[in-house]
Each structure stands twice: as structure tokens, then as C-alpha cells.
C-alpha positions as CSV (number, residue, x, y, z in Angstrom):
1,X,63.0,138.0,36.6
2,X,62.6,134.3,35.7
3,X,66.4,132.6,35.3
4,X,68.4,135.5,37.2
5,X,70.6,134.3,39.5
6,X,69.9,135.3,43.2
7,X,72.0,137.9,44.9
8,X,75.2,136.8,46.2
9,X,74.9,136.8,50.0
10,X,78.1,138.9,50.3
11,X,79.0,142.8,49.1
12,X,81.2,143.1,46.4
13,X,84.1,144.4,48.6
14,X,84.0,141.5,50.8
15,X,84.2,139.4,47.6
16,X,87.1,140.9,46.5
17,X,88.6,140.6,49.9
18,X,88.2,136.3,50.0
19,X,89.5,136.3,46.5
20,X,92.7,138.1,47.5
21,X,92.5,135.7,50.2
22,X,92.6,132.7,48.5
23,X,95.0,134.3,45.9
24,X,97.6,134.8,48.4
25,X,97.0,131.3,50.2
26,X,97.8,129.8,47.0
27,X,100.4,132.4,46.2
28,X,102.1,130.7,49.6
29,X,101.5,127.3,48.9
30,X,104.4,125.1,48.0
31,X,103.3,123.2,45.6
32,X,102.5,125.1,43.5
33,X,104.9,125.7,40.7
34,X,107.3,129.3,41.1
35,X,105.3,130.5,37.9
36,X,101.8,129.7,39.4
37,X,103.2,131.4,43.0
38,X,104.0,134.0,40.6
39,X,100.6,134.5,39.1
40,X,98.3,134.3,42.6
41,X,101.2,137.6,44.0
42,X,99.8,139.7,41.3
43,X,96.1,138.2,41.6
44,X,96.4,139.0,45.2
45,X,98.5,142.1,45.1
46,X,95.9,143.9,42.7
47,X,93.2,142.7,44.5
48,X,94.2,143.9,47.8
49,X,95.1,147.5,46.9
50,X,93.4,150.3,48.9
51,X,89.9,151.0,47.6
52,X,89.1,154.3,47.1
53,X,85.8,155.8,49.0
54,X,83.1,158.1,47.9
55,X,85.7,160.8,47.8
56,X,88.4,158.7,46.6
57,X,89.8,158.4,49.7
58,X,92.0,154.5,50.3
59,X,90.5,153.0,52.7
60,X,92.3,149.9,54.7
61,X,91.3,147.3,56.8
62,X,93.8,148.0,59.8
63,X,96.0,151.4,59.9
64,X,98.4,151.0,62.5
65,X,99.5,154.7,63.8
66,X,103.7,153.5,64.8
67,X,105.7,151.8,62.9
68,X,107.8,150.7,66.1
69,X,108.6,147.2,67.6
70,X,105.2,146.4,68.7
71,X,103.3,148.7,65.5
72,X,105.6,146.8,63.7
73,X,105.3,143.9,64.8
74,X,101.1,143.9,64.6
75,X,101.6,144.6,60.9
76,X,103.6,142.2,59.8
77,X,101.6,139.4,62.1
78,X,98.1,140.5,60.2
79,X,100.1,140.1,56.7
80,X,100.7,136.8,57.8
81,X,97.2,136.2,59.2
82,X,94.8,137.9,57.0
83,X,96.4,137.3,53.6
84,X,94.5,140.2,51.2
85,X,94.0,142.4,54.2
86,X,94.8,146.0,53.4
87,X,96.9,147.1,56.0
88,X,98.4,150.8,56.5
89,X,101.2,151.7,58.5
90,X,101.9,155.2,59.5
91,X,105.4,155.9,60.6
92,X,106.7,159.4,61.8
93,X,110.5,159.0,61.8
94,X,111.6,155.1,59.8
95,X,114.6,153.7,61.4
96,X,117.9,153.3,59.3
97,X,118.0,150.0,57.7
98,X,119.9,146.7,59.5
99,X,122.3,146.4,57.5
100,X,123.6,149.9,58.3
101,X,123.9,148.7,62.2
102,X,125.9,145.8,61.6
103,X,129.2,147.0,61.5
104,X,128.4,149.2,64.8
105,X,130.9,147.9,67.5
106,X,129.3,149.8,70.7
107,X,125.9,148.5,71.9
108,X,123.0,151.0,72.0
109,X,122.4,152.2,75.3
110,X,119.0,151.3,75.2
111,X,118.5,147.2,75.5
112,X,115.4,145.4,76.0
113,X,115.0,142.1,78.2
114,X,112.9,139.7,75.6
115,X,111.1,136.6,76.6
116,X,111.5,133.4,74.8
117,X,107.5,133.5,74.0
118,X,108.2,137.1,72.9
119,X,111.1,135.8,70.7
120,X,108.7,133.1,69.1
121,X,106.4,135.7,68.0
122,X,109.6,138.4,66.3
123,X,110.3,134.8,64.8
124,X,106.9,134.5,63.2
125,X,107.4,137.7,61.9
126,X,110.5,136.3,60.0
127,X,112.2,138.7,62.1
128,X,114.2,137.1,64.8
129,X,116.7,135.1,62.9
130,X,118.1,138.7,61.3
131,X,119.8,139.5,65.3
132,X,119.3,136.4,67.3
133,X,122.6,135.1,69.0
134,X,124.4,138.1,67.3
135,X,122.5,141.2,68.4
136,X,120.4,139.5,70.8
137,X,122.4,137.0,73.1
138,X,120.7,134.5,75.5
139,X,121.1,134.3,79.0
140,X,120.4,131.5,81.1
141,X,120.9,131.9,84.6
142,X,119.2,135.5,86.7
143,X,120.3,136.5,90.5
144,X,118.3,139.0,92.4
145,X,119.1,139.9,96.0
146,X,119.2,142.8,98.2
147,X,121.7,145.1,99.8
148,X,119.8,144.6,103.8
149,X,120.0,140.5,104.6
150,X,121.6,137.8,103.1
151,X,118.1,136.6,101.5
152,X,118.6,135.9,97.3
153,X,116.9,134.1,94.4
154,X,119.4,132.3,91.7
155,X,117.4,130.2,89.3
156,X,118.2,129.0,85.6
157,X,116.1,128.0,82.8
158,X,116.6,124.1,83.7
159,X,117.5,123.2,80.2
160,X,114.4,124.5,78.8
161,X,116.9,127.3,76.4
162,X,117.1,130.5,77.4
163,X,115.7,132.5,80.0
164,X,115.5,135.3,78.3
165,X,117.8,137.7,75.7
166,X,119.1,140.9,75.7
167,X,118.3,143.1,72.4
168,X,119.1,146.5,71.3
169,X,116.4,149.4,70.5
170,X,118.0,150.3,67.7
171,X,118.9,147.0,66.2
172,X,115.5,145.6,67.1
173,X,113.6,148.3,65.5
174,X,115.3,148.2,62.2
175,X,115.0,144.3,62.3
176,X,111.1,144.8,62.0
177,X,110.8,148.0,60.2
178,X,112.9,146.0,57.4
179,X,110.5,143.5,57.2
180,X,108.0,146.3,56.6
181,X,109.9,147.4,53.9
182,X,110.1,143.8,52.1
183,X,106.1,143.3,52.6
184,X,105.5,147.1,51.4
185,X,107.4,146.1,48.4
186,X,105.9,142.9,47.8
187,X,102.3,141.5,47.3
188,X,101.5,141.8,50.7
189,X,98.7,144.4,50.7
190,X,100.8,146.4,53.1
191,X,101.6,150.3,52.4
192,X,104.0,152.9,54.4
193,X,103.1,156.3,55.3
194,X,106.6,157.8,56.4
195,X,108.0,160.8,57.4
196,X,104.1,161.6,58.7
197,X,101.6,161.5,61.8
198,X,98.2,162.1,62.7
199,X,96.6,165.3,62.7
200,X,93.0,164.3,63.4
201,X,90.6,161.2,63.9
202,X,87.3,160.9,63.1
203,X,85.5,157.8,64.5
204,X,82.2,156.9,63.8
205,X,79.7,156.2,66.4
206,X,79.6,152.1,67.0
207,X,77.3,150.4,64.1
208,X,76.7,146.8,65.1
209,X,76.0,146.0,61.8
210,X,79.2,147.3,59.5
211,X,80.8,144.9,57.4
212,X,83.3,144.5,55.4
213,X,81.3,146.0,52.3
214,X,80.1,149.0,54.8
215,X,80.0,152.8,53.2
216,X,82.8,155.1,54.1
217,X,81.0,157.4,56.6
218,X,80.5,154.4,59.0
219,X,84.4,153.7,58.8
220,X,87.3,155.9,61.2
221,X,88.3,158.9,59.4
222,X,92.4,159.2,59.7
223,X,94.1,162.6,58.1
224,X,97.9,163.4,58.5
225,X,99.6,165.6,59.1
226,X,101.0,166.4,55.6
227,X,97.4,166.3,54.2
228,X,96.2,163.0,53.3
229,X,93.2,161.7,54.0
230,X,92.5,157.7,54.2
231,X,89.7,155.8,55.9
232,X,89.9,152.4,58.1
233,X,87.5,149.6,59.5
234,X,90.1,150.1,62.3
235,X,92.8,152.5,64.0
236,X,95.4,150.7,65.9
237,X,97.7,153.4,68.3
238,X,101.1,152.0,68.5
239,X,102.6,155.3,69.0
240,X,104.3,155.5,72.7
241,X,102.8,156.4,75.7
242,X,102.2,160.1,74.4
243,X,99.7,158.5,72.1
244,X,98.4,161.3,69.9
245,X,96.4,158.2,68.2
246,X,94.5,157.9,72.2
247,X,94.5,161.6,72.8
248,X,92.5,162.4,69.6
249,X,90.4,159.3,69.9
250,X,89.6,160.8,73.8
251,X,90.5,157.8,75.3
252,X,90.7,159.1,79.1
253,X,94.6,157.4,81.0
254,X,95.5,157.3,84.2
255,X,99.5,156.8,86.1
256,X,101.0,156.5,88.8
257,X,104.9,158.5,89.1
258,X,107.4,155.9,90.8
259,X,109.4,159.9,90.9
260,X,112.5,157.9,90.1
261,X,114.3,157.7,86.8
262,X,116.1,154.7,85.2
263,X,119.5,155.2,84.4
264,X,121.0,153.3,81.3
265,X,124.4,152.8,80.4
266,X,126.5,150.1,78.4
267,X,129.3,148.7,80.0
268,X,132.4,146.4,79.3
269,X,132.9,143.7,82.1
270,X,136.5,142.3,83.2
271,X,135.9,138.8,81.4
272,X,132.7,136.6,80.0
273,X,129.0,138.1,81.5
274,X,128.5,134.5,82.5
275,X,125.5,134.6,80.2
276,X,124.1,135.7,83.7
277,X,121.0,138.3,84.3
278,X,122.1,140.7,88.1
279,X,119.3,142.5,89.8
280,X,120.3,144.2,93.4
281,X,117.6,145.7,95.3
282,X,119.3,149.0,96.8
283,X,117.6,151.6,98.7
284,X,117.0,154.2,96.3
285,X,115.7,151.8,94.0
286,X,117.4,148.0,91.9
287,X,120.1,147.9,89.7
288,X,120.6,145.2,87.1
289,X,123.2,144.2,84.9
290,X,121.8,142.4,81.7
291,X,124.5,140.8,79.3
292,X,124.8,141.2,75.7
293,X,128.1,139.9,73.8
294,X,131.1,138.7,75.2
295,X,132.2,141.6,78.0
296,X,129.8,143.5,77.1
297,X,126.6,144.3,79.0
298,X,124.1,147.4,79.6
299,X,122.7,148.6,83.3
300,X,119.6,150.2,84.6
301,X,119.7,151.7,87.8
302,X,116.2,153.2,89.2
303,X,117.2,156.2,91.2
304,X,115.7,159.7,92.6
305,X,115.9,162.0,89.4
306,X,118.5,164.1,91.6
307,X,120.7,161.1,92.2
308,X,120.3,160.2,88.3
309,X,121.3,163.6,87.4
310,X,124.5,163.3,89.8
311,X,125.4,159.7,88.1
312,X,124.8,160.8,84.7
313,X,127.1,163.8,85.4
314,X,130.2,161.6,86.4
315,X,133.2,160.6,84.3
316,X,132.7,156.7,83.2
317,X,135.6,155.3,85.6
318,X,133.8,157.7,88.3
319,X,129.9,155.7,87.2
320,X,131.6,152.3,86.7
321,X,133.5,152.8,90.3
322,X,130.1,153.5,92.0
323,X,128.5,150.6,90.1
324,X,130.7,148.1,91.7
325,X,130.4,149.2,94.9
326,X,126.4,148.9,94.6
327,X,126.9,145.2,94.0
328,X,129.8,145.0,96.4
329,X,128.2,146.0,99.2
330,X,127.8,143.5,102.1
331,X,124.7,142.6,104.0
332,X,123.8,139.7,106.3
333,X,120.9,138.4,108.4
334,X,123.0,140.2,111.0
335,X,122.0,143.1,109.7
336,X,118.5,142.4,110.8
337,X,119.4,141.0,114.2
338,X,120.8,144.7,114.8
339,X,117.4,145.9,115.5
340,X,116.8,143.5,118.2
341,X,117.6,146.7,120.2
342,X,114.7,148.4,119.2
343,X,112.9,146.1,122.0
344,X,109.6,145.2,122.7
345,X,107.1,142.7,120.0
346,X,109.6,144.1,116.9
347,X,112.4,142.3,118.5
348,X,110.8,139.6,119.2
349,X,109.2,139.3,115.6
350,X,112.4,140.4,114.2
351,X,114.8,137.7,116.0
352,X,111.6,135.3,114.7
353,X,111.8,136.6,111.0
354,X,115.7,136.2,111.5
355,X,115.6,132.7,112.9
356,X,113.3,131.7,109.5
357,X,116.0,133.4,107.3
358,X,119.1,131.0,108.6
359,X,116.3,127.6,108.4
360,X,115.5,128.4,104.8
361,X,119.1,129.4,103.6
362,X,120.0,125.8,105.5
363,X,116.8,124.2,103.9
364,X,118.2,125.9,100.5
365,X,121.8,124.0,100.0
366,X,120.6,120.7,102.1
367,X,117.2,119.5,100.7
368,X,117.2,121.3,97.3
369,X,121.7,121.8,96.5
370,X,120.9,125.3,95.0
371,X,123.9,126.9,93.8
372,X,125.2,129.7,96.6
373,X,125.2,133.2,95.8
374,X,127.2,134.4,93.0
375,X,129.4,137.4,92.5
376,X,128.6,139.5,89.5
377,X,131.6,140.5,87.1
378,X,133.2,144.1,87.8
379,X,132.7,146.7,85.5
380,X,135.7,148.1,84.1
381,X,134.5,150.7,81.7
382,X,131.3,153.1,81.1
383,X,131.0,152.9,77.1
384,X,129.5,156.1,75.5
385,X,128.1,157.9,78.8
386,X,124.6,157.2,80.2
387,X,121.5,158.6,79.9
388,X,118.1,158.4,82.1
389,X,114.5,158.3,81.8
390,X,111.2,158.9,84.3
391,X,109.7,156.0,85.5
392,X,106.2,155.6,86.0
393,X,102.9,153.3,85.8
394,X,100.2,153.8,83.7
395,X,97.5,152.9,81.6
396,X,94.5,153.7,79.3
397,X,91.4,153.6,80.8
398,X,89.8,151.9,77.9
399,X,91.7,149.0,75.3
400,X,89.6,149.1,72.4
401,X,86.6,151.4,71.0
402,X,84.6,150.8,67.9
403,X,86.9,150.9,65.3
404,X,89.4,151.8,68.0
405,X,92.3,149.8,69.3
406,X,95.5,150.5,71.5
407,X,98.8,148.6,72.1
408,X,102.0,149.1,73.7
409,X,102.5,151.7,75.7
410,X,99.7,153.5,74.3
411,X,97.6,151.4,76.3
412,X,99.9,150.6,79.1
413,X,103.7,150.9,81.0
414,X,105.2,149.4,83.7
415,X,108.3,149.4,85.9
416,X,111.6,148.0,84.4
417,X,111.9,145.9,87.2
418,X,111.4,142.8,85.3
419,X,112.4,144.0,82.2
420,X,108.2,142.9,80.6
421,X,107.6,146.4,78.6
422,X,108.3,145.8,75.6
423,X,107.2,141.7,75.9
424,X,103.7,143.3,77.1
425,X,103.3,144.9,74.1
426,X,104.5,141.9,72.1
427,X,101.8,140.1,73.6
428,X,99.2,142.9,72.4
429,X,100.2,142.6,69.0
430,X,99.8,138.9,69.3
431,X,96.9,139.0,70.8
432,X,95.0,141.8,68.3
433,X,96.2,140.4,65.7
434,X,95.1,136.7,66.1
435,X,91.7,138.4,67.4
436,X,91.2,140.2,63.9
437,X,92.1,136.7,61.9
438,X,89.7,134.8,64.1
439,X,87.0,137.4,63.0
440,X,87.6,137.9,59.6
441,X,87.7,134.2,59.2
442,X,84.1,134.3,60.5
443,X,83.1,137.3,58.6
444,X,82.7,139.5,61.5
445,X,83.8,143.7,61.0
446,X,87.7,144.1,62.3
447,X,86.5,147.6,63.9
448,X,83.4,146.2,65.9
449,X,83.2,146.8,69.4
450,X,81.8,143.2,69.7
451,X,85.5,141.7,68.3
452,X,87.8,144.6,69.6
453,X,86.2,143.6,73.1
454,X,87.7,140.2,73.6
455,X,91.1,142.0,72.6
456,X,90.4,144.6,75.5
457,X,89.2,141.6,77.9
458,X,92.2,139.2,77.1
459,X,94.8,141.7,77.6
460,X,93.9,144.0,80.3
461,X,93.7,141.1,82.4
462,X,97.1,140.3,81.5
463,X,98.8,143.5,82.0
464,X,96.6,144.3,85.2
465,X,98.1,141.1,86.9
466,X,101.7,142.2,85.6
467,X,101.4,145.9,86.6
468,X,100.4,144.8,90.1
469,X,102.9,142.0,90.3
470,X,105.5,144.4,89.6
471,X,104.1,147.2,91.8
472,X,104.4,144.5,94.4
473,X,107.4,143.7,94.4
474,X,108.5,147.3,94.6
475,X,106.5,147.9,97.1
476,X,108.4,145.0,99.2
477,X,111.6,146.2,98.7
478,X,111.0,149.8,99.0
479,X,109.5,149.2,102.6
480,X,112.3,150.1,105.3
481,X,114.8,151.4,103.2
482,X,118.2,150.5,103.7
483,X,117.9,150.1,107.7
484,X,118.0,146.9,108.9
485,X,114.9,145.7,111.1
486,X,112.0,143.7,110.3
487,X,111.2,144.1,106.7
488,X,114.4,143.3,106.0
489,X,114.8,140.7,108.2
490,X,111.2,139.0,106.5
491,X,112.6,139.9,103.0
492,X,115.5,137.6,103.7
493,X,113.1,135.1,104.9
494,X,110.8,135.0,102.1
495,X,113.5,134.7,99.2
496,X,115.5,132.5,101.2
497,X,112.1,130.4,101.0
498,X,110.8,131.0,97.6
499,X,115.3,130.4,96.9
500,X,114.7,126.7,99.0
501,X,111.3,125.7,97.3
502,X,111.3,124.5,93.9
503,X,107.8,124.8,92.9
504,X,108.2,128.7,93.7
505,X,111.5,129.1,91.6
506,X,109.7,127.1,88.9
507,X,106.9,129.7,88.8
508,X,109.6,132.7,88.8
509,X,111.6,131.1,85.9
510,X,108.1,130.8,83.8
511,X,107.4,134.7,85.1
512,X,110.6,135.6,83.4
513,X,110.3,133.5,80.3
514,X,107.0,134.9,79.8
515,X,106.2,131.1,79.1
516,X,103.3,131.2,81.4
517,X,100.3,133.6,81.1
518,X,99.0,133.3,84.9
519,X,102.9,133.4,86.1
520,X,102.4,137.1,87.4
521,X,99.4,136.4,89.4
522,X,101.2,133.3,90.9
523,X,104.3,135.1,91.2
524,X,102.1,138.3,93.2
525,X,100.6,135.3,95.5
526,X,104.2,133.7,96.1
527,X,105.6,137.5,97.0
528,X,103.4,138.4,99.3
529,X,102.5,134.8,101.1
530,X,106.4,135.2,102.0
531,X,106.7,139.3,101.7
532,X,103.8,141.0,102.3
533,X,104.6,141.2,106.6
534,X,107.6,143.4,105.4
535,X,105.3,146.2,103.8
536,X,104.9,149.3,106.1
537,X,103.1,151.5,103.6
538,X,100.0,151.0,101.4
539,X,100.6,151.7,97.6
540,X,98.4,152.9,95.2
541,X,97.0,151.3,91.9
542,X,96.9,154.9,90.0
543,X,93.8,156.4,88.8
């Protein structure tokens, strides 16, 4: 009719959703006066809430199946990025809150190694100033070297801050789940389903043209399993590498078994860790020695599950005895040089590979002055036992479906070699949830395959070039075992070179920061231009 307005180009819901938007912007916004602030929260509170659908089911933007570290860690990153979202967060067993920790003296025997770029995003989450220097010490210097040869790689952060810190499981995980808490509580949009998990999802076949006012049958259908029933423009599985969220969806995986287990334990040191990083290649598998407070520090040792049973089994003087003597052990160059009797073109290549070990050690302290080898600290007592875990590869063979995302290790694990778990699925959570803002922002559907694919495309080429950097390296310092000869003898050779070359070291100090996003791929080009001789097996990628 004459003098009606036309129709508004956008659906009611997505109305409501960029006034909630601007609501909370403003509700942010310093300038404005507490009592204005005060006003937008409840605008943007009430105008966020869960809508119900045809069957008065709440439906949410984003439900995020694991309120872990990474879950976690995605929901309180969209709260921050897509002010008015409606974000769910379904969590099966809530950690015990922070403050509850605090006045534990023993470390958890579980740590995590954290990147300074994985730091900066736990900060953005306002949760990284709750354990940092406390809970979660810096170090600043890493050694790694081998128990055949006298080759080794000692390299520090070069003033740049830390190379990395060393965080508990528990601690971490009641850092961000508290946050959760606070935004559940506040106007954030953000609701908890605890005590709860999945017992089936329903996703709808891909609809190009969904949006955010689309009807409830074209949305993922999510019930738990103490009987509620919610819809979502998008699932997110956070929940572990048994996702139930991926096994419902029928999203097909794939690993690869190392057949070793990691053995944990927390230890106390006789004096200061040195704010020092230890990794010893042995020939069952490496060893590290990660520092947390003072004397304190935790171990992972990858061993045969028989020879973790047997470790896990001894009394702590017994375990901390045996750990010394793994880093105690002696090996030289010479060691190679003993298979010159093995005649014929080995000797001759070995005596060659030997030869390049003693130049680049030289080249080492004489062009470059890198510090000699260092001694780690002895470990003086086993604090609360050990415990082990199996160790494997693996991955999902698909990142993201319509209305269908993974992260963590529901999409992917790695070896603990390099201690980049948990930072890989840092980086997920990151990486979805700055995907999502981008596409809200230009009114695209959260769930569509279209968005969810630059997710799936950003980060699997991420993790691919970290699962193969770290299957690698393995790989390398599996091949020859413990007997001297010629992968030992090029081992030494190539990390007495990549020890002598700055430029190399440089790349291995970004690799571990996790300040450089193409540092694995540069780091798997440096290992095996210098390693790759040394490897007398193939090894598989995993299907």
C-alpha cells in the first residue's frame, strides 16, 4: 500500500542479533558513563538470550561440545568477538574453581609446554594473568641432544622473553573454565550445560542459503544426554580425541600408534631448574625435563608400554636414580668412529659423517661462541608417583562440515616431542573463532560450509606441517637405535650444524615459540637437509 515502508532487508532475528551487537559494544565502551555501561549489559543481555524454535527449543549461534582448555578457550574468544552471539557450552565434568588450587603445594603431574603466541591468546581471554609467572613459569634457554654422538642444539630466546612456559592441566583448566563462569554470569550471551554430554546430533544437509534468521529444521539438532534438546547454526567438538561430537557427526579419523607411552612424573631438582627446557634423545624413545617453580620440574619420558609399566612400578628414589642416569650417560663422536670396523663404503661414509661432526662443533664455539653443552640439574626426588599414557598420531579426516566444526584433539594429536598439543589446538580456537567474527561481520551463516572451509583450509595446513615435522624428527632419531654407526654419526653432524648456523637456530627458536606459522615446515626442511641420510626406514603418514 501507498506510504508503507519497504521491508527491512534483514529477518527479524538477525535484527535482534546487530542490536545486541551494538548494545554490548557500547556496553564496553569507556566512555561511556558506569550507569550508561550499565543500561547497554541488560539491553544486550536480554537481547542475546537463546531464542526458542518452533518447539521451543534455544537455539544458539555456536555450541561448543567441551568446556576444556581449547572448548574453553573458543568460547570465551567468540564472547569477545561476536558481542550478542548466543554461545552454548556443554561441559561433562566442570573443573574445581582456581582459587581452590592455589594453596596446592605439589605440581600436577600433568604440565603443558605453552608458546608465547599461545600465551597471547589465554591473555586475550583475560585468562593468563590469573597463573602466569606463578603457575606457569617461563623458561628461556632449551637443550636437546642425544645419547649416540656428541651432536646437540642449545639455543635461547635472544632477549625476545620467553621461550616458552610450563603450565599445569589442572590449574590451566580451572583458569579458563573460571572465566566461563564470570561470562555465564554476566551479560555475555554465554550459557553452561554441566554435568552433561551428547547423546545424539542431527545435522542438516548443507543449505547455501541459511542465515541468520534461517527456520530451525535447517539448523544442527544437539540433544543430551540428560534430555534436553537445543538447536545451533553451528556444533563445535572440543571434546578429546574420543570425540563423541565427530563420531555422531560420522566424521571418518585416521592414526598412526608410535606403540610407546609417555611417562609423566613431577620432580624436585637439587637447586634452581636454570629456567632451562632438557630433551635427550634415548633409544627407546626422548626424555625431557620441563621446569616449573623453583626445584621443581615435571618429565616425560616416551618409552615401550612394557618399559613404562616397569618405571611406573618403581619406588621414586628407584625412577629418579634411573632418570639421572638417562641424562648422564656419555656419548661421543667416537662412538660413531667405532663402526669404522664394519668396513667397506659405511666406513668410509661413516669416518666422512664423523670428520663433519668435529668441523661443525669447531665451526660452533669459533665463528658463532655458542655456549657448550650443558649439564641438566639431578633429580633428587619423584613427587607423587608417575603415571603414563599411549602415544600416537592422528587426525580427522575432515575439519569442518556444514554446521560442523572440530578442534583440538578432536580434529588432531601429535607427539609430545615438542610439547605443540595443546598450542595446536590454541591455534584452532584462534583461528575458528576469528573465522566466525569475520563472517558475521559480513553477514555470512556461522555454520556454512562456504565459512567453516577457510577454518578447515587454514588449519589443516598448519597441523599437517607440524605432524610431519614432528614425525620427522622421530623418525631421525629413532633410525639406528642406540648403536653407534652412521646415523649416528650424521645425527651429530647435522645438529652440530644446525648448533653452528645461526639462521637455523633462529628458525628452531621461532618453531618453539610458536611465533612463526611456517616454522615447522622450515624446521622439517632444516632436519632433513642435515638428517635425512641417517634414516634407514620409511615412515608412514597414517591413514
Amino acid at each position: 500500500p501507498r506510504g508503507r515502508p519497504p521491508p527491512h532487508p534483514l529477518p527479524m532475528r538477525a535484527r535482534i542479533a546487530q542490536c545486541a551487537s551494538v548494545c554490548a559494544q557500547a556496553a564496553a565502551a569507556e566512555v561511556a558513563p558506569a550507569g550508561a555501561r550499565s543500561f547497554w549489559r541488560r539491553l544486550a543481555s536480554t537481547a542475546s538470550q537463546p531464542s526458542p524454535g518452533a518447539a521451543g527449543e534455544p537455539i544458539f549461534d555456536v555450541l561448543v561440545v567441551g568446556g576444556g582448555v581449547v572448548g574453553g578457550t573458543l568460547a570465551c574468544r567468540l564472547t569477545d568477538l561476536m558481542p550478542g552471539a548466543r554461545i552454548g557450552v556443554v561441559e561433562p565434568n566442570p573443573p574445581p574453581e582456581l582459587d581452590e588450587l592455589r594453596s596446592l603445594v605439589d605440581p600436577d603431574i600433568r604440565v603443558f609446554a605453552i608458546t608465547p603466541a599461545s600465551g597471547r591468546i589465554l591473555d586475550s581471554c583475560r585468562v593468563w594473568e590469573d597463573i602466569a609467572d606463578v603457575r606457569a613459569p617461563a623458561f628461556t634457554r632449551m637443550q636437546v641432544w642425544e645419547s649416540v654422538g656428541s651432536g646437540y642444539v642449545r639455543f635461547g630466546s635472544d632477549g625476545q622473553g620467553a621461550l616458552g612456559f610450563v603450565a599445569e592441566n589442572r590449574v590451566l583448566g580451572s583458569a579458563v573454565y573460571d572465566r566461563l563462569r564470570a561470562l555465564a554470569t554476566g551479560a555475555s550471551g554465554l550459557r553452561l550445560f554441566e554435568g552433561t554430554t551428547l547423546k545424539s546430533l542431527s545435522l542438516p544437509p548443507h543449505s547455501p542459503g541459511a542465515a541468520l534468521g534461517s527456520p530451525p529444521q535447517e539448523l544442527a539438532r544437539v540433544e543430551t544426554a540428560d534430555g534436553r534438546v537445543v538447536r545451533a547454526r553451528l556444533v563445535v567438538g572440543a571434546d578429546g580425541g574420543g570425540s563423541v561430537t565427530r563420531s555422531l557427526a560420522g566424521v571418518g579419523s585416521w592414526a598412526k600408534d608410535y606403540e610407546q607411552h609417555g611417562v609423566v612424573a613431577s620432580v624436585r631438582l637439587a637447586g634452581d631448574n636454570q629456567r632451562t627446557a632438557w630433551q635427550r634423545f634415548l633409544p627407546a624413545g626422548p626424555l625431557a625435563l620441563l621446569p616449573l617453580w623453583n626445584d621443581m620440574s615435571s618429565i616425560v619420558w616416551s618409552v615401550p608400554p612394557a618399559e613404562a609399566a616397569r618405571l611406573k612400578a618403581l619406588p621414586g628414589p628407584d625412577l629418579a636414580a634411573e632418570i639421572n642416569a638417562a641424562f648422564a650417560q656419555q656419548g661421543s663422536a667416537q662412538d660413531a668412529a667405532a663402526a669404522a670396523s664394519q668396513g667397506g663404503a659405511v666406513d668410509l661414509f661413516t669416518k666422512g659423517a664423523v670428520k663433519l661432526s668435529r668441523a661443525m662443533q669447531g665451526a660452533a664455539h669459533t665463528v658463532t661462541r655458542a655456549e657448550p653443552m650443558g649439564t641438566p640439574p639431578l633429580v633428587t626426588e619423584v613427587v607423587g608417583g608417575a603415571a603414563s599414557f599411549p602415544l600416537r598420531m592422528a587426525g580427522a579426516n575432515e575439519y569442518a562440515r556444514s554446521r560442523l566444526a572440530l578442534v583440538g584433539d578432536a580434529a588432531h594429536t601429535v607427539h609430545p616431542l615438542a610439547g605443540q598439543g595443546l598450542n595446536l589446538g590454541l591455534g584452532d580456537a584462534d583461528a575458528l573463532a576469528r573465522t566466525l567474527a569475520r563472517g558475521a561481520e559480513a553477514g555470512r551463516d556461522v555454520g556454512s560450509l562456504s565459512l567453516l572451509r577457510e577454518y578447515d583450509g587454514e588449519r589443516r595446513a598448519q597441523v599437517q606441517g607440524m605432524q610431519t615435522a614432528l614425525d620427522v624428527i622421530k623418525a631421525v632419531f629413532a633410525a639406528g637405535g642406540h648403536r653407534p654407526g652412521v646415523p649416528s654419526a650424521v645425527r651429530t653432524a647435522g645438529m652440530s650444524a644446525i648448533h653452528a648456523l645461526g639462521p637455523l637456530k633462529n628458525e628452531m627458536a621461532a618453531f618453539a615459540m610458536g611465533s612463526d606459522s611456517s616454522a615447522a615446515a622450515k624446521v622439517v626442511g632444516s632436519v632433513g637437509a642435515f638428517l635425512s641420510p641417517s634414516l634407514s626406514t620409511p615412515f608412514g603418514s597414517g591413514r
